[in-house]
C-alpha positions in Angstrom: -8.1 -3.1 1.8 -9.6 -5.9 4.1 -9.6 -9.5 3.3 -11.6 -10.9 0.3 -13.9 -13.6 2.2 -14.8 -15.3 -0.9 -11.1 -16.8 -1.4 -12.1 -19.4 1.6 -15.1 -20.4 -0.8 -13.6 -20.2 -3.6 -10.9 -22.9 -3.1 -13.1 -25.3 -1.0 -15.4 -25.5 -4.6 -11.8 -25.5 -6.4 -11.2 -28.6 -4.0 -14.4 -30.2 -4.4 -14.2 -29.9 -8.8 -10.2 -31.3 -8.0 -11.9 -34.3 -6.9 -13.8 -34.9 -3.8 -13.7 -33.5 -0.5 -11.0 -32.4 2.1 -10.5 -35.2 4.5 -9.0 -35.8 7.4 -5.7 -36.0 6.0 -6.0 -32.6 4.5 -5.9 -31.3 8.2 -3.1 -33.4 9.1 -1.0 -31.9 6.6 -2.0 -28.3 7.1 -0.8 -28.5 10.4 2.3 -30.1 9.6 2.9 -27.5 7.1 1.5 -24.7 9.2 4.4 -26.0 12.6 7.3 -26.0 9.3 6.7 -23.1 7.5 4.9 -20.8 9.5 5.4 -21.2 13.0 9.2 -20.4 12.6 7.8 -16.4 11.8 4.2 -16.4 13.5 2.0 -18.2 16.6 -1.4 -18.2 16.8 -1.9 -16.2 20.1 0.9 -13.6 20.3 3.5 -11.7 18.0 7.1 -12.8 17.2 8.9 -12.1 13.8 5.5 -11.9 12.2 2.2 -10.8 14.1 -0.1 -13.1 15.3 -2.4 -15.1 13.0 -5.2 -14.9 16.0 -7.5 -11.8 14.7 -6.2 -12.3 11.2 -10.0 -12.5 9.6 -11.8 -9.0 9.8 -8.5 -7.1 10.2 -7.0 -4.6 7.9 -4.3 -6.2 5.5 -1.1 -5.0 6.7 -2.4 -3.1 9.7 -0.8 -4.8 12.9 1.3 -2.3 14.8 5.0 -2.7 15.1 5.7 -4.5 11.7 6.9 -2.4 8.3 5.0 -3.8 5.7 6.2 -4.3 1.8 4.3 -2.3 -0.7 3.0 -5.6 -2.1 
């Protein structure tokens, strides 16, 4: 299974119909969430915990060596 590109669309026109563009701010608080929740697990360049988020887009869901996967 690869990675459904249309989700990225799909919640930026969920996000425009919400009301009104992502702004700056938006950012501000993905990365704040992104260094609280996810950094803990995962970087951006290399694997810890979790494997690295850098190659994420065009690679098979579940596929990065040395991790077991759920069946979800």
């Amino acid at each position: 299974m690869t990675y459904p590109y249309f989700i990225p669309a799909l919640a930026a026109a969920m996000l425009m119909a919400a009301g009104g563009e992502a702004s700056a701010d938006d950012a501000v608080r993905g990365q704040g969430l992104y260094k609280t929740m996810c950094m803990s697990c995962h970087s951006i360049d290399y694997s810890g915990a979790g494997p690295a988020h850098k190659g994420e887009f065009g690679r098979k869901i579940g596929s990065a060596a040395g991790y077991s996967y759920s069946p979800a």
